[in-house]
N, C-alpha and C positions, 0 to 999 in steps of 0.2 A: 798265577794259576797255570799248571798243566793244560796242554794242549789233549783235551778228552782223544782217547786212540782212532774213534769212528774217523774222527775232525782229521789229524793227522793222515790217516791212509786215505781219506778224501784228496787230500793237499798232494799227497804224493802222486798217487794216480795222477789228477791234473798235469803235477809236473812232468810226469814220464812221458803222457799222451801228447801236451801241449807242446813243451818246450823241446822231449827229446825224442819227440814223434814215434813212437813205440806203439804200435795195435792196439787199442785197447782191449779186442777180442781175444790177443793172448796173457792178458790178466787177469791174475785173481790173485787172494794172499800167497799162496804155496807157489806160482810160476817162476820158474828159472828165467833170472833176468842175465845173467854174466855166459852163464855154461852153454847158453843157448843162444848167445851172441845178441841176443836183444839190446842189451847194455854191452860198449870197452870200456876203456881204461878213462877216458877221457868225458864219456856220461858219466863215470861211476861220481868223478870228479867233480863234474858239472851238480851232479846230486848230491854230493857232501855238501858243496857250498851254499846251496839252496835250504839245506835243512837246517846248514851254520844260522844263514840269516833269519831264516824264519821261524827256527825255536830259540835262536838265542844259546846254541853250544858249540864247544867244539869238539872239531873229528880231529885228532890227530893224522898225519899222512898217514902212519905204519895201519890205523884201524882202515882206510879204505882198502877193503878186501873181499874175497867172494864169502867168506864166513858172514862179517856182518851186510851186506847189500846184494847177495842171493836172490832173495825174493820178498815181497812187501812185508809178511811177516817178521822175517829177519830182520828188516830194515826198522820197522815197531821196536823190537824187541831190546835194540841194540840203540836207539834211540831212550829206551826207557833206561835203559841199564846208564846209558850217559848224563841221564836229570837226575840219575840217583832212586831212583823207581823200583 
């Protein structure tokens, strides 16, 4: 069964706040996580692998990009688009 999307951007959050220490006060769905340096190259990284494990897909290297992990919507979206959603 699908990871319902609230659940998902729950998990995310967590991971950004917990693991890759990021403000929580500057998120929300639409915040710029890359452009605004919140997130490099190497959380973006650290964030593909985390979603690998805990949804069970994979990111190919070429998809870690500022298109799909922008901002938490983005990261939804592109996320769904990968379970075939």
């Amino acid at each position: 069964m699908a990871l319902p999307l609230e659940d998902l951007r729950a998990q995310v959050l967590r991971f950004l706040t917990g693991e890759l220490k990021v403000p929580g006060a500057d998120l929300h769905p639409d915040a710029p996580l890359v452009t605004t340096g919140l997130l490099d190259s190497v959380a973006l990284v650290r964030l593909a692998a985390f979603l690998e494990r805990r949804l069970g897909i994979h990111i190919p290297d070429r998809d870690i990009t500022v298109e799909h992990f922008e901002s938490i919507r983005c990261i939804e979206a592109y996320v769904e688009r990968r379970r075939g959603g």
